[in-house]
C-alpha positions as CSV (number, residue, x, y, z in Angstrom):
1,X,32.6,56.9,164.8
2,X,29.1,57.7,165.4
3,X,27.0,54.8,164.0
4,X,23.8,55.5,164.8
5,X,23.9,58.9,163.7
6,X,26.1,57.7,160.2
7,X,23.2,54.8,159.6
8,X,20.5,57.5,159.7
9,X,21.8,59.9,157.5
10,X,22.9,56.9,154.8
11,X,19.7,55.8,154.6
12,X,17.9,59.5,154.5
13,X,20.5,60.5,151.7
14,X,19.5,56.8,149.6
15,X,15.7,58.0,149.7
16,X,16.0,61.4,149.0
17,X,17.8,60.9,145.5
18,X,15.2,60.4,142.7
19,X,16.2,57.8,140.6
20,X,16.3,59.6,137.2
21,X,19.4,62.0,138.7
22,X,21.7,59.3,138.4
23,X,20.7,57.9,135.5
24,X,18.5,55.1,136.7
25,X,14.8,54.0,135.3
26,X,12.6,54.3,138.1
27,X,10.2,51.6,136.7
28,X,6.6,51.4,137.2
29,X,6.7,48.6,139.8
30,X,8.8,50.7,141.7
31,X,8.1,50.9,145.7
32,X,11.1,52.2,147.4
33,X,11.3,56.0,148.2
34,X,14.8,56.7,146.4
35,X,17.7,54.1,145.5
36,X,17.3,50.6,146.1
37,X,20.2,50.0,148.6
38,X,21.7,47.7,145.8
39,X,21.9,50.7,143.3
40,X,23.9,52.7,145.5
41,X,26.2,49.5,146.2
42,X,26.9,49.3,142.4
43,X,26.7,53.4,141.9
44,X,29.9,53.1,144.9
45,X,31.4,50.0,143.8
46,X,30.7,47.8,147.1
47,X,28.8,45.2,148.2
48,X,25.4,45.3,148.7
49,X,25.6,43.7,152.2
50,X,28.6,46.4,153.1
51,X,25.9,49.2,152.6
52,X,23.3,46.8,154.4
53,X,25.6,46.8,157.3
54,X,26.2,50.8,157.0
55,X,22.6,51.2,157.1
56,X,22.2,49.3,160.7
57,X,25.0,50.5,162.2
58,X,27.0,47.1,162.4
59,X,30.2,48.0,160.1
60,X,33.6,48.5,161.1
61,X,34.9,52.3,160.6
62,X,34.7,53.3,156.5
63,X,37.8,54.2,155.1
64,X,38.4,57.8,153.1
65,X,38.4,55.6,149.7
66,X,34.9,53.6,150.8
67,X,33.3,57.3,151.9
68,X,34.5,59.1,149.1
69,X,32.4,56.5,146.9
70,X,29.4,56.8,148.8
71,X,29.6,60.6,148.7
72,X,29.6,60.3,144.6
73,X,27.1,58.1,145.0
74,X,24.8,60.0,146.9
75,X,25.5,63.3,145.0
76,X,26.4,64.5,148.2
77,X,26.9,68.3,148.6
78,X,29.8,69.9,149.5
79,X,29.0,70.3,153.9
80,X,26.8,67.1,153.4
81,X,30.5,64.9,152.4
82,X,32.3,66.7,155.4
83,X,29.6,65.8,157.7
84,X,29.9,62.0,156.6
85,X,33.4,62.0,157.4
86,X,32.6,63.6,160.7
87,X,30.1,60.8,161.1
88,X,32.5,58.0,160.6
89,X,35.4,59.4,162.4
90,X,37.6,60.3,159.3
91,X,39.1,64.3,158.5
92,X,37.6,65.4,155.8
93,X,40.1,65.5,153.0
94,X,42.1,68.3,152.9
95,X,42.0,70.9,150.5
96,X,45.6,70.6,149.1
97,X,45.0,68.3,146.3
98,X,46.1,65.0,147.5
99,X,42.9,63.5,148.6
100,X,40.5,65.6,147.2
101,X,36.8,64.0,146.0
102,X,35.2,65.8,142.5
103,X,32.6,68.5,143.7
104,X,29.3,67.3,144.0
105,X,28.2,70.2,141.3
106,X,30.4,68.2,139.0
107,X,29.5,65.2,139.7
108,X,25.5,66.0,139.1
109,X,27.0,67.7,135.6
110,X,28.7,64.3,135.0
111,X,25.2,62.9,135.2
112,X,23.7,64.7,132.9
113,X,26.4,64.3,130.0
114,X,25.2,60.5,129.7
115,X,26.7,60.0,125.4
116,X,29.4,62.8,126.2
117,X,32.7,61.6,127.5
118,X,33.7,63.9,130.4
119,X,35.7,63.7,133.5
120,X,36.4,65.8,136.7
121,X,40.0,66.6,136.9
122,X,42.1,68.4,139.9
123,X,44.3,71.2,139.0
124,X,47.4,68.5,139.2
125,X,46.0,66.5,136.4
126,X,44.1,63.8,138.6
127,X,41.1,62.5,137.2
128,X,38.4,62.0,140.4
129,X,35.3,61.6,138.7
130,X,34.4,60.0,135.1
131,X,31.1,59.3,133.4
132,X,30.4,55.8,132.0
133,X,30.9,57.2,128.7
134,X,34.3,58.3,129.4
135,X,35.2,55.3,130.9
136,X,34.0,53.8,127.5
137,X,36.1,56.3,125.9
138,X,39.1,56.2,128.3
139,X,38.9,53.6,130.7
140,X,39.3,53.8,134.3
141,X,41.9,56.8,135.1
142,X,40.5,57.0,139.0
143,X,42.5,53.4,139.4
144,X,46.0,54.9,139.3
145,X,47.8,55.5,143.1
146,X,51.1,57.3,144.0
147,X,52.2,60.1,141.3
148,X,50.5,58.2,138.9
149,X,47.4,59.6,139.7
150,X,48.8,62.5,137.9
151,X,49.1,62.6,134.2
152,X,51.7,65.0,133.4
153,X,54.0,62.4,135.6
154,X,52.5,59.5,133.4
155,X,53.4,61.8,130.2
156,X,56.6,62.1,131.1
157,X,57.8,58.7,132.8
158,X,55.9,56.7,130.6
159,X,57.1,56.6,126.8
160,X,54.1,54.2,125.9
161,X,51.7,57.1,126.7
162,X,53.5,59.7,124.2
163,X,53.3,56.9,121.4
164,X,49.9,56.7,122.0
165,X,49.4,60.2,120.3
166,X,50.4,61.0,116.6
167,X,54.3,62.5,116.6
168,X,53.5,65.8,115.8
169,X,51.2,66.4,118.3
170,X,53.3,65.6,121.0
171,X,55.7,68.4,121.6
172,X,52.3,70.3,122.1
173,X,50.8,68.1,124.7
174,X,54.5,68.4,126.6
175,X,54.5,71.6,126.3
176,X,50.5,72.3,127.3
177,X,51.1,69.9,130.5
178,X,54.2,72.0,131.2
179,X,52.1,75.6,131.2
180,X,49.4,74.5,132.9
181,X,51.2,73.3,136.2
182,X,53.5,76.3,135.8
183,X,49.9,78.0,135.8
184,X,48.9,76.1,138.8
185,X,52.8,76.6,140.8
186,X,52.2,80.4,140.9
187,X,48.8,80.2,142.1
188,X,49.7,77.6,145.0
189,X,52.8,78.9,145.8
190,X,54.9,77.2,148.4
191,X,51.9,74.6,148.4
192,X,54.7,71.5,149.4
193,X,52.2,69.1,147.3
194,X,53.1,71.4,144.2
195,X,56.5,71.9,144.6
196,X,57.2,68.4,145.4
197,X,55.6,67.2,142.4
198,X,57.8,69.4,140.7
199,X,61.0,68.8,142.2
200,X,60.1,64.7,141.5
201,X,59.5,65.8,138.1
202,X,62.6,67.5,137.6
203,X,64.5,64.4,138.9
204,X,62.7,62.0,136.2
205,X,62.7,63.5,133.2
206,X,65.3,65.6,131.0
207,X,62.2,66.6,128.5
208,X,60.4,67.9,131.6
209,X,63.4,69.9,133.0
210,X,64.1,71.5,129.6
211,X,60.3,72.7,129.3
212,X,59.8,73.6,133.3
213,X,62.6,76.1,132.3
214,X,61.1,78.0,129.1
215,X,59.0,79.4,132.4
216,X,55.9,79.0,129.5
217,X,52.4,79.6,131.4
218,X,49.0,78.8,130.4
219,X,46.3,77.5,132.0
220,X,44.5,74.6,130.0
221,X,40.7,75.5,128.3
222,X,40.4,74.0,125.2
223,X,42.3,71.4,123.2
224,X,42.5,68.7,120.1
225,X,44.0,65.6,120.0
226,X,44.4,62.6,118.8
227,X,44.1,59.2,120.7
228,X,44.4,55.6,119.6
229,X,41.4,53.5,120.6
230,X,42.5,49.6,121.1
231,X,39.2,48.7,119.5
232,X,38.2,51.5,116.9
233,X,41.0,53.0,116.0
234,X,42.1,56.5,115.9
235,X,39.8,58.9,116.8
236,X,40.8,62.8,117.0
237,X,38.8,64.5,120.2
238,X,38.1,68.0,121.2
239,X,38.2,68.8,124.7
240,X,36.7,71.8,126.4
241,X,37.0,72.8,130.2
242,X,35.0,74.0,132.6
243,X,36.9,75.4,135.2
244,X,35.7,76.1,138.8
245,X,36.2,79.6,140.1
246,X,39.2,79.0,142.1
247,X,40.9,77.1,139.4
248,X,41.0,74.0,142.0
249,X,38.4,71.3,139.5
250,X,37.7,71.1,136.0
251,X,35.3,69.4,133.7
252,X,36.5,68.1,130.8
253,X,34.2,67.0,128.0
254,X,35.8,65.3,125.2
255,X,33.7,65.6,121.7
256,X,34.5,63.9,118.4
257,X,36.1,66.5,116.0
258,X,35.2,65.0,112.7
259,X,32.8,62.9,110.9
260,X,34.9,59.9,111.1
261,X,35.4,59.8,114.9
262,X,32.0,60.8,115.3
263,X,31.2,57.6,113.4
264,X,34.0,55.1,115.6
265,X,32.3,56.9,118.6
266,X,29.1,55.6,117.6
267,X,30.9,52.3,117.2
268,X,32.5,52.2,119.8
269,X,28.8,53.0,122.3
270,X,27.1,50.0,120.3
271,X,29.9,47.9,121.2
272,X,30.0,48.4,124.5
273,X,31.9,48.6,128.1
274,X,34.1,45.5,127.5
275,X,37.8,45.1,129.0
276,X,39.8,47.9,127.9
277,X,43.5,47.2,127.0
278,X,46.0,48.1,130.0
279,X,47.1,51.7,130.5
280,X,44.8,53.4,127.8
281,X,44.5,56.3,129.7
282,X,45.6,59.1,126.3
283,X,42.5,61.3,126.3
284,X,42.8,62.0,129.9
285,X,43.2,65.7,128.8
């Protein structure tokens, strides 16, 4: 771990973001050159006095998790996160969808859709990046570990997320997660991540089995449906995605799809970030 060199670039990073590009008032009182170090404690989700430390070179090695934070939080480019891992003695996370961080392109989009739910997504169905209006919308679908960081394993190992979503539109959503990892098998082929999450699929669910074997393919661009809100109520979404050019990331923006979810979306943004009920993770997708 280089300290010295991981304190310097920290704190040249914090003072070279303006502000306004992550959605904070600079204020006219405003001194500092950049973020405050507080604002990129709470953009991370650390402690101020963790980031302090950082800063002086007096903290113990990071972890991935801890510098995948501060690499969203710093809108860090692409070269600029692989040379903070460098930095702190940690491989970069590899490219095989298991530890991957939302591109840093994304990420700045993210900022700029500040009443627009949307969300960063791997090619597996792992959400890595959300904006506070999504987690509004959603709540927190980073938190999940294990193959629950996937949804299509949550879909089908979890019959409290199917009931989330009006019967007749859940055959659909089976058979859209189905296509679009069928989608994603061919293009990874003999990827081990892929075909393990398959094979554990296979083992857990009859539903998925029957599906995996219609061979349907279709990779995932648009979409409607309908999600139960524990405080408003139903509300019926369209999502479009953005898909990166190898197919690896997408950005999903989820927009109301009639006048009456428009209005409960409203709602719900007067009302608030408040605790969301556990496992209310249905629009993801």
């Amino acid at each position: 771990m280089q300290r010295a060199q991981l304190a310097d670039f920290l704190r040249r990073r914090r003072e070279a973001i303006r502000p306004a590009e992550v959605g904070i008032a600079a204020g006219q009182r405003r001194r500092a050159r950049g973020l405050r170090r507080e604002e990129v404690a709470m953009l991370a989700g650390m402690s101020v006095d963790y980031v302090v430390r950082l800063e002086q070179g007096r903290s113990s090695r990071p972890s991935p998790q801890l510098l995948g934070a501060l690499a969203r939080a710093l809108r860090l480019s692409d070269d600029e996160r692989a040379h903070l891992f460098h930095l702190a003695g940690q491989p970069p996370p590899p490219a095989d969808g298991t530890a991957r961080l939302a591109r840093a392109g994304l990420v700045r989009m993210l900022d700029l859709l500040v009443d627009t739910p949307a969300m960063v997504i791997s090619d597996l169905g792992e959400v890595l990046a959300q904006n506070r209006a999504s987690l509004l919308l959603a709540g927190d679908l980073t938190r999940f570990t294990g193959d629950e960081r996937y949804l299509i394993v949550r879909w089908f190992t979890d019959a409290a997320i199917r009931e989330g979503h009006p019967p007749d539109e859940r055959d659909h959503q089976s058979r859209a997660l189905v296509a679009d990892l069928r989608a994603v098998a061919g293009r990874r082929s003999g990827d081990p991540v892929v075909d393990g999450l398959v094979e554990r699929l296979r083992a857990a669910s009859a539903d998925f089995r029957t599906l995996w074997d219609d061979h349907e393919v279709a990779v995932r661009r648009m979409d409607r449906k309908t999600l139960q809100h524990p405080r408003v109520g139903s509300m019926r979404m369209d999502c479009e995605t953005l898909l990166t050019p190898d197919l690896g990331q997408e950005l999903v923006v989820l927009t109301p799809a009639d006048a009456e979810t428009r209005e409960r979306w409203e709602l719900l943004r007067v009302l608030g970030v408040e605790e969301f009920a556990v496992g209310t993770d249905a629009p993801a997708r």
